[in-house]
PyMOL Python script that loads the backbone (N, CA, C, O; Angstrom):
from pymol import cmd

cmd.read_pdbstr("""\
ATOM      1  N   UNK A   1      60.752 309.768  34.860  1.00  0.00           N
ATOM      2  CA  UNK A   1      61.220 308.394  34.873  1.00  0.00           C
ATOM      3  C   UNK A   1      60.069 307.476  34.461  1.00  0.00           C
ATOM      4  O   UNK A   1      59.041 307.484  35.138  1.00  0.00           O
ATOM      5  N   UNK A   2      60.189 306.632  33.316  1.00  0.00           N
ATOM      6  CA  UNK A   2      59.483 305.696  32.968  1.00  0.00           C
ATOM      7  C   UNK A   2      59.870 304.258  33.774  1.00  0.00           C
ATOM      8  O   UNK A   2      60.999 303.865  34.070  1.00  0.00           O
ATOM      9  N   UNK A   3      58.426 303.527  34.061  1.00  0.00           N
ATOM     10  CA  UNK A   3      58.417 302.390  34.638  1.00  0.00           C
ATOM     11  C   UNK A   3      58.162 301.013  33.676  1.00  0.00           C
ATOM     12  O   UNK A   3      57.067 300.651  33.245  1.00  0.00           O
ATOM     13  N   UNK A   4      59.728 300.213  33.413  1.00  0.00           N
ATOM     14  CA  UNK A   4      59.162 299.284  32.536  1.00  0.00           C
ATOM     15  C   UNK A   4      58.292 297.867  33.230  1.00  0.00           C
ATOM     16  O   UNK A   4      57.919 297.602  34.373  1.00  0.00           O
ATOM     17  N   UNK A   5      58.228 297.366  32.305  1.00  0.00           N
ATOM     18  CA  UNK A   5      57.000 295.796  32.595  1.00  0.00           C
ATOM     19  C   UNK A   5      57.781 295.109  32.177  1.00  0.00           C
ATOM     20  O   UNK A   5      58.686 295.676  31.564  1.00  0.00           O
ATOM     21  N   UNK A   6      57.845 293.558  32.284  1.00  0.00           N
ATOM     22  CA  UNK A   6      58.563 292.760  32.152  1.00  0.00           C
ATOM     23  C   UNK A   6      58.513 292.347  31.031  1.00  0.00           C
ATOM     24  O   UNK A   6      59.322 291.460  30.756  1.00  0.00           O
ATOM     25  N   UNK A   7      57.570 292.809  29.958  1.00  0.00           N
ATOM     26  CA  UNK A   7      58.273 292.374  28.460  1.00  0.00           C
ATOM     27  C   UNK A   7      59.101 293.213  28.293  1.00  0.00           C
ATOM     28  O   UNK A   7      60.029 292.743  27.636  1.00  0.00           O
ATOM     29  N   UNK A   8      59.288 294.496  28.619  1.00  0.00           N
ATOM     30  CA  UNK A   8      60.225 295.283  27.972  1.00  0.00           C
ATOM     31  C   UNK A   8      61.424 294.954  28.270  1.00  0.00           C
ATOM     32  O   UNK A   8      62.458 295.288  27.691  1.00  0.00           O
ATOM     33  N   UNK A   9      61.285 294.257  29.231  1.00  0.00           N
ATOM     34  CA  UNK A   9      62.755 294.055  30.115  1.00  0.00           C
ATOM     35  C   UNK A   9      62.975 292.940  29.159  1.00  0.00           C
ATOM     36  O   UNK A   9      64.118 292.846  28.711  1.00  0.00           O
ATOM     37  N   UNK A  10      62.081 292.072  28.762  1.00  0.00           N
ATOM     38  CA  UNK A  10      62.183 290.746  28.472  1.00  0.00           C
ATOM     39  C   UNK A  10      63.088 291.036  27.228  1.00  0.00           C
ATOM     40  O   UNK A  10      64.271 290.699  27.179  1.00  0.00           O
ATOM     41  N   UNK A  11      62.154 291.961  25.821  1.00  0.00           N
ATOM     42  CA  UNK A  11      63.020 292.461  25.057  1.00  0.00           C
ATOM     43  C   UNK A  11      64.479 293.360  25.048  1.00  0.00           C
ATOM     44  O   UNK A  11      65.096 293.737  24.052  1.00  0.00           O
ATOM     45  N   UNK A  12      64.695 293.495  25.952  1.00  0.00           N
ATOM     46  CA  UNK A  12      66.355 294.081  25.732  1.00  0.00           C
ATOM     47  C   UNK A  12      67.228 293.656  26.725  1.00  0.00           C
ATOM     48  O   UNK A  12      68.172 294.306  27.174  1.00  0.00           O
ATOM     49  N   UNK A  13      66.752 292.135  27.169  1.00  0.00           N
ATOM     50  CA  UNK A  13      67.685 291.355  27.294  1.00  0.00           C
ATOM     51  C   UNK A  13      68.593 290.511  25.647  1.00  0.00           C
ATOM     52  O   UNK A  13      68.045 289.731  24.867  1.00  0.00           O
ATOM     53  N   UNK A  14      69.771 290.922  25.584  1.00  0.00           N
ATOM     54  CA  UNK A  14      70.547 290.279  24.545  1.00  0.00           C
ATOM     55  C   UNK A  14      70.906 288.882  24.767  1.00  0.00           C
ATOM     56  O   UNK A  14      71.395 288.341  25.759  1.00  0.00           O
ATOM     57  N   UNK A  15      70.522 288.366  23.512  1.00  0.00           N
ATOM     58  CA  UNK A  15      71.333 286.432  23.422  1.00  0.00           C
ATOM     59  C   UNK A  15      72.818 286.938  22.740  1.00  0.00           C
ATOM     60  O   UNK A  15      73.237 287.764  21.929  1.00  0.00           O
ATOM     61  N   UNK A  16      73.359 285.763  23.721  1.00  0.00           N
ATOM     62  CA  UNK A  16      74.463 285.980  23.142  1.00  0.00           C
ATOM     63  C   UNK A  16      74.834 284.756  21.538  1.00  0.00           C
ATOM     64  O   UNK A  16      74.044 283.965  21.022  1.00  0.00           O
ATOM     65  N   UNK A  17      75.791 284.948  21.276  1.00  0.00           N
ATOM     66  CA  UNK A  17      75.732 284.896  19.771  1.00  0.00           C
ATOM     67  C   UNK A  17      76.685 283.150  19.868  1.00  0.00           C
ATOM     68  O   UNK A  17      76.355 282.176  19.192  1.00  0.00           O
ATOM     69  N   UNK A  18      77.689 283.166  20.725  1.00  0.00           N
ATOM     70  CA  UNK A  18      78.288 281.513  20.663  1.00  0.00           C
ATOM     71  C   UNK A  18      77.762 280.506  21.690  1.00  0.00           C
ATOM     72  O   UNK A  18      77.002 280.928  22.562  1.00  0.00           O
ATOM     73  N   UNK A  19      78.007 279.564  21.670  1.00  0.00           N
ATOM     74  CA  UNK A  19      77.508 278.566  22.552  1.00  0.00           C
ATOM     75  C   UNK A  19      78.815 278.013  23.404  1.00  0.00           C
ATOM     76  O   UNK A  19      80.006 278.013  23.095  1.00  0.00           O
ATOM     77  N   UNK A  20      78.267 277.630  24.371  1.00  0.00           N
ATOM     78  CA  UNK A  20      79.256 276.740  25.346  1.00  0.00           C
ATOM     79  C   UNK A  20      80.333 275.804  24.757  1.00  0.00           C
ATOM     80  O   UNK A  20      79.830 274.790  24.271  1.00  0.00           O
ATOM     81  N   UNK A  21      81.735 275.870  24.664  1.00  0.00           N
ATOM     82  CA  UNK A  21      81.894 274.311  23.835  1.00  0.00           C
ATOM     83  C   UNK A  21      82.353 274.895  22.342  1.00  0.00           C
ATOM     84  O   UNK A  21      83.242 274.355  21.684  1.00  0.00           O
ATOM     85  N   UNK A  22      81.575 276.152  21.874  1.00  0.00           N
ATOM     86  CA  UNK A  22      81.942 276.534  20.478  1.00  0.00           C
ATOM     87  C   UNK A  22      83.348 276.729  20.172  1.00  0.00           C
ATOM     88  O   UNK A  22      84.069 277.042  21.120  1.00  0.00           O
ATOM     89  N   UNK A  23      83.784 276.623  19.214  1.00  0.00           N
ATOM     90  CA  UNK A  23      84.922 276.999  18.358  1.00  0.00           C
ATOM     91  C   UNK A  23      85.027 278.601  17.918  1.00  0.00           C
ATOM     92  O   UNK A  23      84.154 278.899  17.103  1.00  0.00           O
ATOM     93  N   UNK A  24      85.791 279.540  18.236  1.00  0.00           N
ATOM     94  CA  UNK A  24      85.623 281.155  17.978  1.00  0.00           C
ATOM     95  C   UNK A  24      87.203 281.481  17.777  1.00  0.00           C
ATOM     96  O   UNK A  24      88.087 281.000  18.486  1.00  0.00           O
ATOM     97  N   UNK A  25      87.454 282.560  16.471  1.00  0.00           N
ATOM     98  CA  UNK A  25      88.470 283.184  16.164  1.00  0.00           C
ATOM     99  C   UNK A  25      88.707 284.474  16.623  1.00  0.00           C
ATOM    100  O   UNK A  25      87.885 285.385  16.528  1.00  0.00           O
ATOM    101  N   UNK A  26      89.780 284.568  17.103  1.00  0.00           N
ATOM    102  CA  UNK A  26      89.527 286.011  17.780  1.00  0.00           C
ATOM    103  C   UNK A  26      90.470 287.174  16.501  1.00  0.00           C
ATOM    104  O   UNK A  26      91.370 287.053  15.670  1.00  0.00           O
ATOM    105  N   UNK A  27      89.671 288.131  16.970  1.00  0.00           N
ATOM    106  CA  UNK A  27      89.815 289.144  15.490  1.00  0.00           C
ATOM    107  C   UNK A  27      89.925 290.494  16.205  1.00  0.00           C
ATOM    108  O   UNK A  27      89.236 290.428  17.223  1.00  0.00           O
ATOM    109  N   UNK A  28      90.450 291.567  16.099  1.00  0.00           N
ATOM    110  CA  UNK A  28      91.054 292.766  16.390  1.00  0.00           C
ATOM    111  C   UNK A  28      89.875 293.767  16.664  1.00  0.00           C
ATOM    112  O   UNK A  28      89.914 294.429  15.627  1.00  0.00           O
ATOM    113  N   UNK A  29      89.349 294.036  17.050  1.00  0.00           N
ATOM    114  CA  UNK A  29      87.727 294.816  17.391  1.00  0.00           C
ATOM    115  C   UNK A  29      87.929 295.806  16.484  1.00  0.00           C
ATOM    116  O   UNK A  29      88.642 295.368  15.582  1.00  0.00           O
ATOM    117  N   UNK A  30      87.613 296.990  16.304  1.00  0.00           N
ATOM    118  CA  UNK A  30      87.291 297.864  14.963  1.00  0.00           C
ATOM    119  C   UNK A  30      87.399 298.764  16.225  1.00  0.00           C
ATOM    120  O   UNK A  30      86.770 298.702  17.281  1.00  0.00           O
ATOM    121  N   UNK A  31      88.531 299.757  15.751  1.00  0.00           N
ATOM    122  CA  UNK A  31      88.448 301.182  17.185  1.00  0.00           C
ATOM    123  C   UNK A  31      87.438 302.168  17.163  1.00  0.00           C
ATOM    124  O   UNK A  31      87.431 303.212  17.816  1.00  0.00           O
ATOM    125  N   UNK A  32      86.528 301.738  16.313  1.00  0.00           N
ATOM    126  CA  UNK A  32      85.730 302.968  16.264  1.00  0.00           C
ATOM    127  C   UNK A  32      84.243 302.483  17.485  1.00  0.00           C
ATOM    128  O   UNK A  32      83.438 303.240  18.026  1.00  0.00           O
ATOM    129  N   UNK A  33      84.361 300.904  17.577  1.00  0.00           N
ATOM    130  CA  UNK A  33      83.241 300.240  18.412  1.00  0.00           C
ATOM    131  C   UNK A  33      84.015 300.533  20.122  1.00  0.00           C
ATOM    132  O   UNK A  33      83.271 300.920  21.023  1.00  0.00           O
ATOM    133  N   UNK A  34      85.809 300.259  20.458  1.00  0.00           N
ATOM    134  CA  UNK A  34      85.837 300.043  22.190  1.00  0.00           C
ATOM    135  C   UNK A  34      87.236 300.716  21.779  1.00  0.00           C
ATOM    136  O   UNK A  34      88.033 299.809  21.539  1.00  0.00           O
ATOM    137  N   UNK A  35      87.683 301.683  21.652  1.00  0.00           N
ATOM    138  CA  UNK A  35      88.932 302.194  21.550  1.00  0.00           C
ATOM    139  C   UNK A  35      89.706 301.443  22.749  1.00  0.00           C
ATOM    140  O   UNK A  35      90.536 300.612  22.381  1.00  0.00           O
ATOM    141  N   UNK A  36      89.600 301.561  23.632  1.00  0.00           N
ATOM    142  CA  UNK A  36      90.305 301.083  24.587  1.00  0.00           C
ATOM    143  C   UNK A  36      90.682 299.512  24.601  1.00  0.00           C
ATOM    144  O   UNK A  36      91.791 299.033  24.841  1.00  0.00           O
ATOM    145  N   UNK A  37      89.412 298.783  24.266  1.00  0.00           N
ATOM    146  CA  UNK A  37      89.989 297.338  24.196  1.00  0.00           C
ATOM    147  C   UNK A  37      90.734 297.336  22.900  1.00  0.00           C
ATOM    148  O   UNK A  37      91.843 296.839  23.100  1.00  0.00           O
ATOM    149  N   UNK A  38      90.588 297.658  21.764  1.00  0.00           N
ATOM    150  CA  UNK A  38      91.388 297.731  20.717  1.00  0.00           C
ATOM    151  C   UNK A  38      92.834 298.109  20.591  1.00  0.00           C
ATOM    152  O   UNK A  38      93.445 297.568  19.670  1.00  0.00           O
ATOM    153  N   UNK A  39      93.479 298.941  21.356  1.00  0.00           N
ATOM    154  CA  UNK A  39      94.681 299.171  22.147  1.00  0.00           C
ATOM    155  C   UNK A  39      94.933 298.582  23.015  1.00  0.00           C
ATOM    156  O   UNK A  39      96.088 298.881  23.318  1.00  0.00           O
ATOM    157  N   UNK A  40      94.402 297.585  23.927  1.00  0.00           N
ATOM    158  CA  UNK A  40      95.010 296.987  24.792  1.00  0.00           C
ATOM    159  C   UNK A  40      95.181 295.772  24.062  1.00  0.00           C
ATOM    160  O   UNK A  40      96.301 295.270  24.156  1.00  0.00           O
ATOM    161  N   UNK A  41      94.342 295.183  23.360  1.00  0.00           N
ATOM    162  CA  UNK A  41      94.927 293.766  22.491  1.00  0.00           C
ATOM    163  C   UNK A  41      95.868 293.791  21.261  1.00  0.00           C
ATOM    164  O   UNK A  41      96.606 292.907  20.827  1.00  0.00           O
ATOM    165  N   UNK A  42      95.687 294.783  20.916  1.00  0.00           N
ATOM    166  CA  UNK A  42      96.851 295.302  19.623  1.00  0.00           C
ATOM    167  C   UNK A  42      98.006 295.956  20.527  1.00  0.00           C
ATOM    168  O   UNK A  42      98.697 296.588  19.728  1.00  0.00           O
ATOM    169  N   UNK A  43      98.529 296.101  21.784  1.00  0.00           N
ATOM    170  CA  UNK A  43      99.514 296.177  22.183  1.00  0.00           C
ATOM    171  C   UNK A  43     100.195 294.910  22.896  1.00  0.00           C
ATOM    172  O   UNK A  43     101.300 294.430  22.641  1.00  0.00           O
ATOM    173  N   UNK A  44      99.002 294.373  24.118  1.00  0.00           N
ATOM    174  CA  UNK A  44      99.380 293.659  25.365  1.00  0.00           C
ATOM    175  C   UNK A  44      99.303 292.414  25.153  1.00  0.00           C
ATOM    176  O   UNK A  44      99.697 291.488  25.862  1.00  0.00           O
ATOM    177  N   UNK A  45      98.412 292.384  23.442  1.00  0.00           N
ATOM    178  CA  UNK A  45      97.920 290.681  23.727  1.00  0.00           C
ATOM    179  C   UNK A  45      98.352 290.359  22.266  1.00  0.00           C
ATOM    180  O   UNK A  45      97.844 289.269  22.006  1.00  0.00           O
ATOM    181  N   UNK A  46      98.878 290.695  21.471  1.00  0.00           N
ATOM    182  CA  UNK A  46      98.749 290.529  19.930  1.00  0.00           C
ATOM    183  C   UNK A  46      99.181 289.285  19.548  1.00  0.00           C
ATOM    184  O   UNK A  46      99.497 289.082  18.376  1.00  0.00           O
ATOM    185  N   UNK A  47      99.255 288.180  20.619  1.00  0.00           N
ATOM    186  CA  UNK A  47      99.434 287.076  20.460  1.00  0.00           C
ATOM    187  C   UNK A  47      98.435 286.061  19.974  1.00  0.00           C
ATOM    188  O   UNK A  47      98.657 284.967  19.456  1.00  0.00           O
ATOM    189  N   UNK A  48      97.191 286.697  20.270  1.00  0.00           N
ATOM    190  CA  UNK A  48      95.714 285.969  20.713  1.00  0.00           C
ATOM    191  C   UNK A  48      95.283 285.833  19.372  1.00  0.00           C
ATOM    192  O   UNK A  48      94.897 284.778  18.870  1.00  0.00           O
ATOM    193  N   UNK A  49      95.401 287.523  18.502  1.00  0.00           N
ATOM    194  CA  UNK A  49      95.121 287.931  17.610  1.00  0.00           C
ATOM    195  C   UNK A  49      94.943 286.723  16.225  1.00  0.00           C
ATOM    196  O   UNK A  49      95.953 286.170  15.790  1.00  0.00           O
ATOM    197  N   UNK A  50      93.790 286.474  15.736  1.00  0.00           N
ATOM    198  CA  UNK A  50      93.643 285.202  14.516  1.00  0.00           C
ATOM    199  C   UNK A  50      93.854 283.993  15.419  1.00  0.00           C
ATOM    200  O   UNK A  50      94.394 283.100  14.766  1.00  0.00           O
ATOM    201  N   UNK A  51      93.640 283.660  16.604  1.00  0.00           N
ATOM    202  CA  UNK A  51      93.868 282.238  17.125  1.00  0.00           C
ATOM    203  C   UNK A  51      92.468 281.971  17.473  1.00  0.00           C
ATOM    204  O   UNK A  51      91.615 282.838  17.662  1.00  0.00           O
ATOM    205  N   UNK A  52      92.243 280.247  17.566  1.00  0.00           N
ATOM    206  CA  UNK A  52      91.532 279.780  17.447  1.00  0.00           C
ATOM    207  C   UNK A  52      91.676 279.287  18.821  1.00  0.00           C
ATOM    208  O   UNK A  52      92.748 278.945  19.320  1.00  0.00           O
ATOM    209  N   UNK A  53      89.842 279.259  19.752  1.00  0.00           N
ATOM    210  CA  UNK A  53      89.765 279.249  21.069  1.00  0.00           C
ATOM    211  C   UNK A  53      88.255 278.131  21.072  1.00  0.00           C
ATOM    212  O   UNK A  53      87.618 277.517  20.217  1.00  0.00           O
ATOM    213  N   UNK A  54      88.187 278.321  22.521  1.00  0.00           N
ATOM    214  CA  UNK A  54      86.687 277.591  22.920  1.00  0.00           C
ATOM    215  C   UNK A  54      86.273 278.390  23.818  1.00  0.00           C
ATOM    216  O   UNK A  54      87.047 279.049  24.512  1.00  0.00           O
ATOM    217  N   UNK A  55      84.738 278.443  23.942  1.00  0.00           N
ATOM    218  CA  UNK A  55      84.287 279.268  24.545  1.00  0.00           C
ATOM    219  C   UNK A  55      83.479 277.933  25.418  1.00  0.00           C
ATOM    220  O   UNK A  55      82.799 276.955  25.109  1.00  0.00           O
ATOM    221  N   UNK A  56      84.249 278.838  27.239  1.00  0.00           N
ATOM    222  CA  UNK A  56      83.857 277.719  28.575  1.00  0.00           C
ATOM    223  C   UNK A  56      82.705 278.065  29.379  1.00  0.00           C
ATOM    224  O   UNK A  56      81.962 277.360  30.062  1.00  0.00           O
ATOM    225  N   UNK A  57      82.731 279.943  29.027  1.00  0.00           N
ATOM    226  CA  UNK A  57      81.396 280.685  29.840  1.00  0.00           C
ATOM    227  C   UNK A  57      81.087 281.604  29.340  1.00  0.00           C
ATOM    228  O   UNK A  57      81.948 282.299  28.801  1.00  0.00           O
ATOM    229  N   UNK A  58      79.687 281.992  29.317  1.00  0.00           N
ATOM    230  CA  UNK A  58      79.281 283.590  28.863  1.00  0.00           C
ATOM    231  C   UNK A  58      78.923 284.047  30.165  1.00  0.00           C
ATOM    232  O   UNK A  58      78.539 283.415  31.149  1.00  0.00           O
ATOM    233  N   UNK A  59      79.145 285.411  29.965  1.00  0.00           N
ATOM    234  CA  UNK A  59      79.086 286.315  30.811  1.00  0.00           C
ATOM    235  C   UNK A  59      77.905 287.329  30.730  1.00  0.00           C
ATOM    236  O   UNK A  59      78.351 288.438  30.438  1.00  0.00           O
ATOM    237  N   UNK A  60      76.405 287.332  30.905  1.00  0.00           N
ATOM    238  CA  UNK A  60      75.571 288.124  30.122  1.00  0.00           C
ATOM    239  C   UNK A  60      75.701 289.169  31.235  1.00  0.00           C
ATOM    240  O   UNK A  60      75.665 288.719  32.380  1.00  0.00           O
ATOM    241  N   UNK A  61      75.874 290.732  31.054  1.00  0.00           N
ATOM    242  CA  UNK A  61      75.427 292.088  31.960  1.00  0.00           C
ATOM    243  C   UNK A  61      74.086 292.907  30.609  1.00  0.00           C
ATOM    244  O   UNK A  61      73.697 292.667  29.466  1.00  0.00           O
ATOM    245  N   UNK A  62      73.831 293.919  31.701  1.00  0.00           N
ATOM    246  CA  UNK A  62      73.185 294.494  30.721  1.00  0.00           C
ATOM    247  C   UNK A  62      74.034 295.884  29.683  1.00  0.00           C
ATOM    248  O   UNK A  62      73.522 296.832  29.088  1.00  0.00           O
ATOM    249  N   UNK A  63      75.482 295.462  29.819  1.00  0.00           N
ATOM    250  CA  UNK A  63      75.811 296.548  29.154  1.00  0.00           C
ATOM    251  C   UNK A  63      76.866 295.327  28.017  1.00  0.00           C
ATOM    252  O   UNK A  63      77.486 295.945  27.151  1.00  0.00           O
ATOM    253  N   UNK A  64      77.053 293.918  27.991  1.00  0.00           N
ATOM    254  CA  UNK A  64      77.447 293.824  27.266  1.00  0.00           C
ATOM    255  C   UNK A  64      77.776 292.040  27.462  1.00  0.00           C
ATOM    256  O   UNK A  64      77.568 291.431  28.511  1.00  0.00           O
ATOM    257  N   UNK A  65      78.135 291.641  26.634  1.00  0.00           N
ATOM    258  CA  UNK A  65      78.301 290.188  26.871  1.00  0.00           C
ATOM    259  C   UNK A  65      79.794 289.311  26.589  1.00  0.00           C
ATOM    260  O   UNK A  65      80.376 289.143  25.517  1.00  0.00           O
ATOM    261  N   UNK A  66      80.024 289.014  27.439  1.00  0.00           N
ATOM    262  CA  UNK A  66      81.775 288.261  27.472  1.00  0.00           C
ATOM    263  C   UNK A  66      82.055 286.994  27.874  1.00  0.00           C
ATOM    264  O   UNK A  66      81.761 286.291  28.841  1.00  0.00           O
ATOM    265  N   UNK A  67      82.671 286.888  26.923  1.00  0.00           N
ATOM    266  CA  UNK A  67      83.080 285.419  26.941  1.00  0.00           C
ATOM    267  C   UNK A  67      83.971 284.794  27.199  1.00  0.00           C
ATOM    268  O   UNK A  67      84.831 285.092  26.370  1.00  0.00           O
ATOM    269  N   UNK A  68      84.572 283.634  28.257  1.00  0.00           N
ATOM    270  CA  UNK A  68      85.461 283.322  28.559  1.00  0.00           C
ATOM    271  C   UNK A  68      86.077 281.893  27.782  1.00  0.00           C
ATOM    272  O   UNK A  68      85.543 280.792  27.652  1.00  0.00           O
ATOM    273  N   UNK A  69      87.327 282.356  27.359  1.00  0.00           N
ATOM    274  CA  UNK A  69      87.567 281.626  25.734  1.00  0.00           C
ATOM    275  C   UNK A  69      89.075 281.179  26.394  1.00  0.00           C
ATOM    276  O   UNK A  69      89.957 281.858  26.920  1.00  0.00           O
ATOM    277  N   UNK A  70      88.971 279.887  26.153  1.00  0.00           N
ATOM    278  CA  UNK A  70      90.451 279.056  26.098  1.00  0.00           C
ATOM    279  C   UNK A  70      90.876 278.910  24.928  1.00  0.00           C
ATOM    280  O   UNK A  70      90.370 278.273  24.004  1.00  0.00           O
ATOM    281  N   UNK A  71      92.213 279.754  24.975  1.00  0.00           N
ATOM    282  CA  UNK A  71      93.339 279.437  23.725  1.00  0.00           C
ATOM    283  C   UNK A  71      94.821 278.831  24.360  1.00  0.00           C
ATOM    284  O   UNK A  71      95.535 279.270  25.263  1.00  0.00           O
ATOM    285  N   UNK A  72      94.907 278.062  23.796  1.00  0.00           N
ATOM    286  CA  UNK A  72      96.031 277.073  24.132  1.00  0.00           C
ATOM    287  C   UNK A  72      95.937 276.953  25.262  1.00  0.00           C
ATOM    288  O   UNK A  72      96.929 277.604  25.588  1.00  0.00           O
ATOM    289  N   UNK A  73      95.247 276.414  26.749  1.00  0.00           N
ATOM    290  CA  UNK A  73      94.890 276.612  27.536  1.00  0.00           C
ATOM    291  C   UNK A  73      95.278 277.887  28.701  1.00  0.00           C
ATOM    292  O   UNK A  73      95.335 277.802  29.927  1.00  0.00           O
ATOM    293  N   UNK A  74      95.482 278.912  27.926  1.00  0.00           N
ATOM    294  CA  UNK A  74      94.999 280.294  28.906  1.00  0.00           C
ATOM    295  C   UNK A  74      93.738 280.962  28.804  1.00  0.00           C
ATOM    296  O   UNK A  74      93.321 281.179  27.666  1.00  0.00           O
ATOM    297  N   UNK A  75      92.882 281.420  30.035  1.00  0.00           N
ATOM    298  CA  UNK A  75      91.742 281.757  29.871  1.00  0.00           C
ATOM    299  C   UNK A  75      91.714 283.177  28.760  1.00  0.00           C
ATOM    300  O   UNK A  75      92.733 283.788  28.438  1.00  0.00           O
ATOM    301  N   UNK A  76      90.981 283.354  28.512  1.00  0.00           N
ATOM    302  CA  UNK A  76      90.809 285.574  28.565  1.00  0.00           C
ATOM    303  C   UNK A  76      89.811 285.010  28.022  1.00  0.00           C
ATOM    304  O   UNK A  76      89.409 284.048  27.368  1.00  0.00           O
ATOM    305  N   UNK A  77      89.282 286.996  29.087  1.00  0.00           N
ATOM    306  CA  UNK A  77      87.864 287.232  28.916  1.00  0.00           C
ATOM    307  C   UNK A  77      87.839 287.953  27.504  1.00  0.00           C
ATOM    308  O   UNK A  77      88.885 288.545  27.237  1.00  0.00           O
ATOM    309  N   UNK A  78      86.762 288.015  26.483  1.00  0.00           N
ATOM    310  CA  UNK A  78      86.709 288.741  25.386  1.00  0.00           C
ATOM    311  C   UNK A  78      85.034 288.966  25.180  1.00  0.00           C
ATOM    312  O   UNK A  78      84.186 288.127  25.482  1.00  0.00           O
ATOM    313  N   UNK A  79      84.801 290.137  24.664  1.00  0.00           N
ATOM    314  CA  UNK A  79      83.645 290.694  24.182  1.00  0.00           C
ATOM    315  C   UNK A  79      83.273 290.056  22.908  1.00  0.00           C
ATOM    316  O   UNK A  79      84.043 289.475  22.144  1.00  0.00           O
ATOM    317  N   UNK A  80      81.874 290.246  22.751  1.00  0.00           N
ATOM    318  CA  UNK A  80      81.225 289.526  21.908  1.00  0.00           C
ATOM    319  C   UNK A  80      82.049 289.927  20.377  1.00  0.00           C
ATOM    320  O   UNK A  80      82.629 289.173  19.596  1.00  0.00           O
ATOM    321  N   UNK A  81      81.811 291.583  20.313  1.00  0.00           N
ATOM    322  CA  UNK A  81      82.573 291.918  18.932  1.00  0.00           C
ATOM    323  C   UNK A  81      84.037 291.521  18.726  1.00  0.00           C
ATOM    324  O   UNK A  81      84.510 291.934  17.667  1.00  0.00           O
ATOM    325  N   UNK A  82      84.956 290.724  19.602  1.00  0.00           N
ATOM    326  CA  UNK A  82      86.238 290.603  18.719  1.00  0.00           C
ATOM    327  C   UNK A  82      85.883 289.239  18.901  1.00  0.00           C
ATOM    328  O   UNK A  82      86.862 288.820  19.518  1.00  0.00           O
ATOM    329  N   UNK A  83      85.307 288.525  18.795  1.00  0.00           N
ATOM    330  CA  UNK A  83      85.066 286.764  18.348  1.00  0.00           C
ATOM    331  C   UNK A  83      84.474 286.578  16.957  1.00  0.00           C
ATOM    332  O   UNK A  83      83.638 287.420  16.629  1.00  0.00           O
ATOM    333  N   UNK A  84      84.767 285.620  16.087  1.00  0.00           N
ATOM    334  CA  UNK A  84      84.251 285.235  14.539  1.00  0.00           C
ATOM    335  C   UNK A  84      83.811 283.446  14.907  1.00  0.00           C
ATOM    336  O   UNK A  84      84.515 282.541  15.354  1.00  0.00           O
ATOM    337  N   UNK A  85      82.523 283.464  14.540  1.00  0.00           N
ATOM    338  CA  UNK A  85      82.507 282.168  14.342  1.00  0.00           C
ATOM    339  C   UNK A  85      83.049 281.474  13.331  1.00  0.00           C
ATOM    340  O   UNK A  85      83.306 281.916  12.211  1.00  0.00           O
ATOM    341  N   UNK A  86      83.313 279.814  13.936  1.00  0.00           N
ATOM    342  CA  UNK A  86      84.201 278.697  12.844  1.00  0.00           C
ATOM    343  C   UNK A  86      82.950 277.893  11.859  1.00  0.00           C
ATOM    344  O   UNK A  86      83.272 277.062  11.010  1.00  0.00           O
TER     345      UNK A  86
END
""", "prot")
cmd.dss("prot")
cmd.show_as("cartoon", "prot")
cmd.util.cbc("prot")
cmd.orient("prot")
């Protein structure tokens, strides 16, 4: 087991990519990146699919970053890869 130092930590902390307030299109994830979310929005949600949202919160973990996006005012949470900036 390696012991990191706080730059290392520092470096693989991820920025996330929209801002508070931003304008984001939501787009169909690619199944080869989250099979699972890609089937659940191409079945459960295919409403969302090409609509235009705002992003109210990010969500940073260390396994991934999500964003909580108002479209027509319903929340959903969405991952960084199915958002397109405007």
């Amino acid at each position: 087991m390696e012991q990191l130092s706080l730059f290392q930590m520092q470096a693989a902390i991820r920025k996330p990519k929209f801002l508070v307030l931003e304008q984001v299109k939501v787009q169909l994830m690619d199944e080869e990146i989250d099979s699972e979310t890609h089937y659940y929005r191409k079945f459960y949600e295919p409403h969302i699919i090409n609509k235009v949202g705002e992003v109210l919160q990010i969500i940073i973990t260390t396994k991934a970053i999500t964003y909580e996006v108002d479209i027509y005012g319903t929340r959903y949470y969405l991952l960084e890869e199915e958002l397109v900036g405007l």
